[in-house]
C-alpha positions in Angstrom: -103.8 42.9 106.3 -106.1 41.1 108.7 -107.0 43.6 111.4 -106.0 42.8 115.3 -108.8 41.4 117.7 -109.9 44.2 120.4 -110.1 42.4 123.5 -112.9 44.7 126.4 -112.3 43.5 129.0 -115.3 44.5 132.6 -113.8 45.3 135.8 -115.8 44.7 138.8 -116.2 41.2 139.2 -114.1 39.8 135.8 -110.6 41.3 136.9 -111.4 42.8 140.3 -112.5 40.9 143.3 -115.7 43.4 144.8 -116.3 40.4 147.4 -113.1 41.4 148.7 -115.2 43.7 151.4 -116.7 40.6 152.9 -113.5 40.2 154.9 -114.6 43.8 156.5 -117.8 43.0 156.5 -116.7 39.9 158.5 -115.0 41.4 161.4 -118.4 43.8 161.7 -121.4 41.0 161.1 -120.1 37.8 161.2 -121.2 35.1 159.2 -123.9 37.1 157.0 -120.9 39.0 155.6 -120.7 36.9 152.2 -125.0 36.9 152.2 -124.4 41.0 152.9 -122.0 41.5 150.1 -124.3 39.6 147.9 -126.8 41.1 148.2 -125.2 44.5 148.3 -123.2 43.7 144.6 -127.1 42.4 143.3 -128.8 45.9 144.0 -126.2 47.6 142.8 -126.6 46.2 139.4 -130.2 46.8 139.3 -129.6 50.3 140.4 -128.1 50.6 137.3 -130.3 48.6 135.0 -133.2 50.8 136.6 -131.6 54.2 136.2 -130.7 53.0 132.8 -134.2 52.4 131.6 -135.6 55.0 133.0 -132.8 57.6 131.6 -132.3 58.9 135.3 -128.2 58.3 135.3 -126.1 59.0 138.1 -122.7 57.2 138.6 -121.7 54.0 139.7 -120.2 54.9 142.9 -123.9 56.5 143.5 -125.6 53.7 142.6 -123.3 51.7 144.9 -123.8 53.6 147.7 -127.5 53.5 147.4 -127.1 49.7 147.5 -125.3 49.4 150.7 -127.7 51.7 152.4 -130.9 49.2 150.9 -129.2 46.1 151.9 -128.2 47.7 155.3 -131.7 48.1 155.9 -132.7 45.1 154.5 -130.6 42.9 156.4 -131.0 45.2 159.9 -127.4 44.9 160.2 -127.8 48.8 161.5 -124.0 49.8 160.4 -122.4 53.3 161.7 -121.8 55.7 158.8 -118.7 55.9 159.6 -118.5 52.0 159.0 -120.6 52.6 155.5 -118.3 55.2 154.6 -115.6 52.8 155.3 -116.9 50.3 152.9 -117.3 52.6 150.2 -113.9 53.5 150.6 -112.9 49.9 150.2 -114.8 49.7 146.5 -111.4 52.2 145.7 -109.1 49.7 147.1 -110.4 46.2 145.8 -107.8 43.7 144.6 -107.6 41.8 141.2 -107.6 38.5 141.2 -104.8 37.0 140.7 -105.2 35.9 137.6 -105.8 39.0 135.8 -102.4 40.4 135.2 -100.6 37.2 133.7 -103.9 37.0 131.7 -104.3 40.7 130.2 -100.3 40.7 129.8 -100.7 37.9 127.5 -103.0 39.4 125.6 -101.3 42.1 124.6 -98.0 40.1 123.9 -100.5 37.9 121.6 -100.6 40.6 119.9 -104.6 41.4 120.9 -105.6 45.2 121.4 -106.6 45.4 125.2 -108.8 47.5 126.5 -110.4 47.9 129.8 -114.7 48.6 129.9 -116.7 49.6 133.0 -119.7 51.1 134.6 -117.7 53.1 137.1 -116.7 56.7 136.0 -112.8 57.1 135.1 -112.4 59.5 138.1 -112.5 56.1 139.7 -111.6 53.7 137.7 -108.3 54.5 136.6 -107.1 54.8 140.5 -108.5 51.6 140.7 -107.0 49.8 138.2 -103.7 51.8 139.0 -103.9 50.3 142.7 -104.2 46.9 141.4 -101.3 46.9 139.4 -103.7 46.8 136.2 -103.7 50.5 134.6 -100.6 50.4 132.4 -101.7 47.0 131.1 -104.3 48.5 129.0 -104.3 51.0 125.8 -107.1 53.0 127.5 -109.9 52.6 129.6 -113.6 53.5 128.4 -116.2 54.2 130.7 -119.9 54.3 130.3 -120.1 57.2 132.3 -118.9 58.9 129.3 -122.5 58.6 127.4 -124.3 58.5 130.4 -125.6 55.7 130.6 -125.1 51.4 131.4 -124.3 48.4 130.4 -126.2 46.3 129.0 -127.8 49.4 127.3 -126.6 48.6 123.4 -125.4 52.2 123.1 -122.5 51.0 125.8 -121.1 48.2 123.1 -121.6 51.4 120.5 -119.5 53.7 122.8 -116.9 50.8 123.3 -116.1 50.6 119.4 -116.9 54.2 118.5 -113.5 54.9 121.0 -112.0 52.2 119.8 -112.4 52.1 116.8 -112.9 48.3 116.4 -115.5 46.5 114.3 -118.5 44.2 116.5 -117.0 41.4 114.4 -113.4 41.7 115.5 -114.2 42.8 119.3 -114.7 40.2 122.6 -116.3 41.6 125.8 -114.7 39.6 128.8 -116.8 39.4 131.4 -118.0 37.2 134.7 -120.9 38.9 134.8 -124.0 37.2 132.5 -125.7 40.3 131.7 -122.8 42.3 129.9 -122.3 39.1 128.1 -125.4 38.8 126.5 -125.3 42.5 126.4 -122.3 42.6 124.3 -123.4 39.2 122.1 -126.9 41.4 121.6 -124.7 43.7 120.1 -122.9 41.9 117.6 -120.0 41.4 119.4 -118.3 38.3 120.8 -118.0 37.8 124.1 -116.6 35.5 126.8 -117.8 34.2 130.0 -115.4 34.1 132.9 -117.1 31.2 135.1 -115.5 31.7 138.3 -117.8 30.0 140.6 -118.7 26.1 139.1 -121.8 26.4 140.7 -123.1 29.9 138.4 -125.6 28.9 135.9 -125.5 31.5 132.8 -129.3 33.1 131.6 -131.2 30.4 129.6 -131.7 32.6 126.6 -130.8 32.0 122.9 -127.6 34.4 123.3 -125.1 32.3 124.8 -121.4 32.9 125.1 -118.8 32.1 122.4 -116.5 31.0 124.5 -116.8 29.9 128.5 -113.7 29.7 130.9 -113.2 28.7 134.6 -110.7 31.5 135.1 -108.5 34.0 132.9 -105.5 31.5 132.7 -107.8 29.8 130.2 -109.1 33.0 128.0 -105.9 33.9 125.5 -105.4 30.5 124.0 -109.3 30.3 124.2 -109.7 33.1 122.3 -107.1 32.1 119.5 -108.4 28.8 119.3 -111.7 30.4 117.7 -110.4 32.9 115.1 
């Protein structure tokens, strides 16, 4: 009997919308909100990349607040800590997009096993995806946190089968974020890239998606198109 694709799919910025703060950013800064939140997303991720080469974890929500505070400074936008505090706050509330839902709900009735793979520590995580409507979509949610550690370290993909029990062969990563793409592909997984901006040019190396979509509506019959 052939076994079931396991479908992994990242949360910040593949089914939740972390630009989302820019509209409080907006009301605070003006029109450097979107550059702000930019910024603020890009340190965050080499927070992690940087703790996780160096073996000097924390958690997510650490590394995110150590980004706002760099790209406060950076961008002399002098915010209150009250305002920062705020914002932090706002990370537990993002939205998904809307696409997400009809997309992981499809998936599952597909008959693909759907899980959901993230950075963030499940303390935070699972409220998260519970806000947004997501939580009961997924078997279970798996967290790097759990090992200590981030993605795109290859003992992440490990930790993702190992609790799923899925083979690298039979498992897609589903992400909009590059890095955890090739991450995943590095890994002998498969992986998709969820190309939500046109103008987003993915990293010129020789690991390059198996399969590219403009926005989740796309990714089920992608997917089934290839196996």
């Amino acid at each position: 009997m052939e076994k079931k694709l396991t479908l992994g799919f990242d949360i910040y910025g593949t089914i939740i919308d972390v630009h989302e703060v820019t509209q409080l950013l907006f009301r605070r800064i003006g029109e450097r909100a979107a550059l702000f939140s930019q910024r603020w997303r890009e340190k965050q991720l080499e927070y992690s990349f940087r703790r996780g080469l160096m073996r000097n974890y924390v958690d997510f929500s650490v590394c995110t607040s150590q980004a706002l505070e760099w790209t406060d400074r950076i961008m002399n936008t002098d915010l209150h800590s009250q305002f920062k505090k705020k914002l932090m706050e706002a990370y537990g509330s993002l939205p998904a997009f809307p696409d997400a839902a009809p997309a992981i709900r499809e998936a599952g009735l597909r008959g693909f096993r759907v899980f959901a793979f993230t950075n963030g520590p499940l303390a935070v995580m699972g409220p998260l995806l519970e806000q947004a409507g997501l939580r009961s979509m997924f078997i279970d949610l798996v967290s790097v946190d759990e090992i200590k550690s981030f993605k795109p370290d290859p003992a992440a993909y490990a930790h993702f089968l190992r609790r799923t029990s899925a083979h690298h062969t039979q498992t897609w990563l589903i992400s909009g974020n590059p890095f955890d793409v090739t991450g995943a592909l590095s890994a002998g997984m498969r992986a998709a890239w969820v190309r939500r901006d046109a103008r987003s040019v993915f990293d010129p190396w020789e690991l390059q998606p198996d399969l590219i979509v403009a926005s989740l509506d796309q990714l089920v019959d992608g997917i089934a198109s290839q196996v």
